[in-house]
N, C-alpha and C positions, 0 to 999 in steps of 0.2 A: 274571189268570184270574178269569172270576165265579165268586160264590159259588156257582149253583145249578151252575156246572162241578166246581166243586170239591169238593161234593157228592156228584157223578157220578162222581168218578174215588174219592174217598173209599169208595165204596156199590162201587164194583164192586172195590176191593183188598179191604175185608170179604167181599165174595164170594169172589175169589180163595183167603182165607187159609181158610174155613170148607171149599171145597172142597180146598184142600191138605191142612188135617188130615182129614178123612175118606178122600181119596186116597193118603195116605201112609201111613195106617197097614196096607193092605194091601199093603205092600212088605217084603220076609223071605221066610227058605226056608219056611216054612211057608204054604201060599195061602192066601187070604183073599181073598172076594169085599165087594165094597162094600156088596151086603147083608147080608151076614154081621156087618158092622161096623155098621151101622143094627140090624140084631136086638141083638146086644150091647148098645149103646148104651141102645135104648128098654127091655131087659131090668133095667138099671141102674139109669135113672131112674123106673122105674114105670109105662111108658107102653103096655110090650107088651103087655097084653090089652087095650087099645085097639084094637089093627091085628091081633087074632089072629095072634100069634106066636110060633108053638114054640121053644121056647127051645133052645140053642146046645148041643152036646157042650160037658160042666164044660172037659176040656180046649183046645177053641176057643176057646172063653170065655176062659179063661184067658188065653191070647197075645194077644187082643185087646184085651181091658180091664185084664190087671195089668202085664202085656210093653209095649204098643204105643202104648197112648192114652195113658200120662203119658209116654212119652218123646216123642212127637210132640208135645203140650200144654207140658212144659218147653223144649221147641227155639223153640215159638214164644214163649214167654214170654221166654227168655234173648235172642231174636235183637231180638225189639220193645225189651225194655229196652237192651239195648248199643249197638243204632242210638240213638235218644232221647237217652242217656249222651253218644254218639259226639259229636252235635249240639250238645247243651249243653257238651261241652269244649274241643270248636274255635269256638265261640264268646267264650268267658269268656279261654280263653288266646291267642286271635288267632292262632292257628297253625294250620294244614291239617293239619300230621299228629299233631293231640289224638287221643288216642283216650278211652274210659273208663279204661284204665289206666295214664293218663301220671304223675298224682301215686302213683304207686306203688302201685295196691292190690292187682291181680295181683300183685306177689310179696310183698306182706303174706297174701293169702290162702296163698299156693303155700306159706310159712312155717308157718301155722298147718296148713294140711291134713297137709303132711308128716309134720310134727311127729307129731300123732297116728296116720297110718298105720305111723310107723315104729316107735311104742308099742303097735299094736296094739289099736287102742282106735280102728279108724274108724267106729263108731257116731255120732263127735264131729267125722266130717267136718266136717259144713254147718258145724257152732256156729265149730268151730275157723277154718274159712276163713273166715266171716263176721268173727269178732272180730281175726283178723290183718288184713283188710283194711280195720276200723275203727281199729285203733292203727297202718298205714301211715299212713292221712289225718291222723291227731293229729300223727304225726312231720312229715311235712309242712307241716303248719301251724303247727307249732311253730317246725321251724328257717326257713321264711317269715320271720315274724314276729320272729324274734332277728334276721333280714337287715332290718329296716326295714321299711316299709308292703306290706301283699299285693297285691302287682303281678302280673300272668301270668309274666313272665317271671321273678320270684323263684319262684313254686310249679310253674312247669317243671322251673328248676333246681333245688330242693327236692327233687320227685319222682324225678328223676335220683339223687341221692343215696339217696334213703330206698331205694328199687327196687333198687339196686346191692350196699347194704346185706342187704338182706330176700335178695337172690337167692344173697350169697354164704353166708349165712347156709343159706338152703336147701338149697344145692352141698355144705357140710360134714356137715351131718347125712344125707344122702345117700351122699354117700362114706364118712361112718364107720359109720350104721349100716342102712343098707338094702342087703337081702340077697333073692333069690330072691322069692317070691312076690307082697312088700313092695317090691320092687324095683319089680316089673310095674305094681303101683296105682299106684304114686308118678311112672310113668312115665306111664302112663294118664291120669291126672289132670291134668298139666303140659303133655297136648297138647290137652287139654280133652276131656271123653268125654259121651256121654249112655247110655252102657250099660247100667248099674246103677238106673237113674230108677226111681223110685217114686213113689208117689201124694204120700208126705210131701213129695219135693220139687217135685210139682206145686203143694203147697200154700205152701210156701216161697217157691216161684218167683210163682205168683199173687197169693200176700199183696202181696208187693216190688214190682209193676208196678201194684198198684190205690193201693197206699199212696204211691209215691213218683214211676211211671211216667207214671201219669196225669195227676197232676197237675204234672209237669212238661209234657208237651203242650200246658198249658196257659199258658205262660208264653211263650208267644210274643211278645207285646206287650214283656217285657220283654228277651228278647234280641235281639228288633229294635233296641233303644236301645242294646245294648253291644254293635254291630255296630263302630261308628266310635271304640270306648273310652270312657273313665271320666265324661271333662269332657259328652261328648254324650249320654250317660246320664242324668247331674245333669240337664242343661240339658231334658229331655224329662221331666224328673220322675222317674226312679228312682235309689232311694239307693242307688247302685253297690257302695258296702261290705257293705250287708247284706245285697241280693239277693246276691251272692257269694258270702260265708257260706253262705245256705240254699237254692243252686244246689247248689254246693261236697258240701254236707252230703247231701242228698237223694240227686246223682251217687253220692258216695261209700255212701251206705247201700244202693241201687238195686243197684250193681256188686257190692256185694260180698253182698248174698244171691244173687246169679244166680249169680258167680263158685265159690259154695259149694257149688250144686248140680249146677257144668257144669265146673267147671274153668276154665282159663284158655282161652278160645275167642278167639282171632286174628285180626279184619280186619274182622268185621264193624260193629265202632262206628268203624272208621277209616275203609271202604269205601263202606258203604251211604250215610251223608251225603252224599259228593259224589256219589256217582250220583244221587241223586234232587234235589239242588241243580241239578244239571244241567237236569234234564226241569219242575222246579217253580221255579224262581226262589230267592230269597236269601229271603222272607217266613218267620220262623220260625214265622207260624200256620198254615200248609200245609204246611211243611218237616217238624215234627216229629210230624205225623200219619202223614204218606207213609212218613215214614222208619220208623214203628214197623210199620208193614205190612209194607213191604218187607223189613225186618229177620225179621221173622215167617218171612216165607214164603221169604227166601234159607235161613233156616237148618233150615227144617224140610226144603228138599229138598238140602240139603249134606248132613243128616246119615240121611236115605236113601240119597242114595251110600258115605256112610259105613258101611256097615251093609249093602248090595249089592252094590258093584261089583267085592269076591271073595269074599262068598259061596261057604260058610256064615262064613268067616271077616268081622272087622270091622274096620276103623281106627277113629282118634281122630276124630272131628269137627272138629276142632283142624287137621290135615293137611290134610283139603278144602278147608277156608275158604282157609287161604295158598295153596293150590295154586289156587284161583280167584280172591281175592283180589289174591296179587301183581299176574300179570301184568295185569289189570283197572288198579290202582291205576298201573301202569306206560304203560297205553291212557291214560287218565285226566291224568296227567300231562303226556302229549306232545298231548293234545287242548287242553288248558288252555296251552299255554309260553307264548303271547304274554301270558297276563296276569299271567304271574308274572316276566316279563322286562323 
C-alpha cells in the first residue's frame, strides 16, 4: 500500500474516531443533541463566546461533560492501547492468541483491585490495579528467567502460572470476604466496566497511551524483524533481548494503567489485530496505527451498547466485547484454516 494511501485511510479512521466520540456521547436516557455536546464542549474549553453561545442548563452540562465525555475519552483510550498491546504480544510471543493479558496482568490487576474494594478503601482502585499488574510482569519474568533464557514460549508458560496464581488468589478473598454491595463492584470490575469514569481516569488513561502507546506505534521497524524470531532479528540489526525487555516493560506498564481504570476488558487486544491484519497486511508500521483506531472506535461503540441496549439499566463493557468478539474471532479462524494447516 502507498504511503500517500496509507495516509488516506490513517486521516479518515482520525475522522471516524473524532466523529464517534462526539456521536457517542449523545447516546443515554437522557437526550442530548450533537449541539448540545459542541456547546458544552466549547463552554469548557473557553471558546464559546467565540460562536455566541448560551451556555447549557448546569444540569445538561453536567451529563455531558462530567457523565459522558470521560467515559467515552477512556473507551477510546483503553481500546487504542489494548489493540497496540494486542499487537506487540502476538508478535514477541509468535502466537495468535497473545493478547495483553497473556503474562498475567489481568489478574495481577483483578488482585490488587479486589483487594482494596473488599477493604473498603476503592479510592486505591487505579493505584492498586496498576501495582498488582506491575508485580504480575516481575513474577513472570522472574520465574522466565529461573527457567533459562526469555524465550516466548517460557514467558507464555510463565504468565499461565503467575495468572492461575493471581486468579486463585482473587477467587478466595472473594468468597471469604466480599459481601453485598462489595460484591456488586468486584463483580463489575472483572467484567470490565466504564460506569464510574471520571476525569482522573481520563487522565490516567491519556498519560499511559501518550507515554507508552505512542511510542510503541512506533516501533514497527522493530517488530517487523521479530516477525521470523530472534536469529532474524540479530541479523537485521536489532538486539532481540533488549528490545524484549522494553517491549515487555512498556506492554506491561501500558495494560495495566488502562486495566486500572476499565477493568479487565475481553477480546479487544486479541481481536482487533487480526482483523486489521487482515485488510492491512503483516507491515507493523501500518499495522499498529490502524489497530489503535480501530481499537478506539470498536470500543467506544461496544460500550454505548453497553450502556443502551437496556436502558436505563447498563452491563459490563466486558460482556459486549466477548459477545462480539467470540464469534468474530470464530469467523476469523475458519477464514484463515488453510494457513494454519
Amino acid at each position: 500500500m502507498r504511503k500517500l494511501s496509507r495516509f488516506a485511510v490513517l486521516l479518515l479512521l482520525g475522522l471516524c474516531l473524532i466523529g464517534s466520540v462526539a456521536v457517542a456521547v449523545t447516546f443515554g436516557p437522557a437526550h442530548i443533541s450533537p449541539y448540545q455536546v459542541w456547546v458544552s464542549f466549547a463552554q469548557h474549553v473557553g471558546v464559546a463566546s467565540l460562536f455566541d453561545m448560551d451556555p447549557l442548563p448546569p444540569l445538561r452540562d453536567a451529563v455531558v461533560w462530567q457523565l459522558r465525555f470521560p467515559r467515552v475519552l477512556v473507551a477510546a483510550c483503553v481500546g487504542a492501547g489494548l489493540a497496540v498491546c494486542g499487537v506487540v504480544m502476538q508478535t514477541l510471543t509468535r502466537n495468535p492468541l497473545a493478547d495483553p493479558y497473556v503474562l498475567g496482568l489481568s489478574s495481577g490487576a483483578s488482585l490488587g483491585a479486589v483487594s482494596v474494594i473488599v477493604l473498603n478503601v476503592s479510592v486505591f482502585l487505579p493505584f492498586a490495579a496498576f501495582f498488582g499488574a506491575v508485580a504480575a510482569l516481575v513474577g513472570v519474568l522472574f520465574l522466565a528467567g529461573l527457567l533459562g533464557q526469555l524465550t516466548p514460549t517460557r514467558m507464555v508458560l510463565a504468565g499461565l502460572a503467575v495468572s492461575q496464581l493471581a486468579a486463585a488468589a482473587t477467587s478466595f478473598i472473594i468468597f471469604w470476604s466480599a459481601d453485598g454491595d462489595s460484591y456488586r463492584e468486584v463483580l463489575s470490575w472483572l467484567m470490565g466496566s466504564l460506569g464510574s469514569t471520571t476525569w482522573h481516569n481520563v487522565l490516567i488513561a491519556g498519560i499511559a497511551v501518550i507515554l507508552f502507546g505512542v511510542p510503541l506505534c512506533f516501533t514497527g521497524n522493530v517488530l517487523d524483524a521479530f516477525t521470523f524470531g530472534d536469529d532474524s532479528a540479530h541479523a537485521l540489526g536489532v538486539h532481540p533481548v533488549r528490545w524484549r525487555w522494553l517491549l515487555l516493560i512498556a506492554v506491561a506498564l501500558l495494560t495495566g494503567a488502562l486495566v486500572s481504570v476499565s477493568g479487565a476488558i475481553g477480546f479487544v487486544g486479541l481481536i482487533i489485530p487480526h482483523v486489521v491484519r487482515m485488510v492491512t497486511g503483516t507491515s507493523h508500521r501500518f499495522l499498529l496505527p490502524v489497530s489503535a483506531c480501530v481499537g478506539a472506535i470498536f470500543l467506544i461503540w461496544a460500550d454505548v451498547l453497553a450502556r443502551t441496549i437496556f436502558e436505563p439499566r447498563e452491563i459490563p463493557v466486558g460482556i459486549v466485547t466477548a459477545l462480539i468478539g467470540a464469534p468474530l474471532f470464530g469467523v476469523i479462524l475458519w477464514k484463515t484454516r488453510g494457513a494454519h494447516s
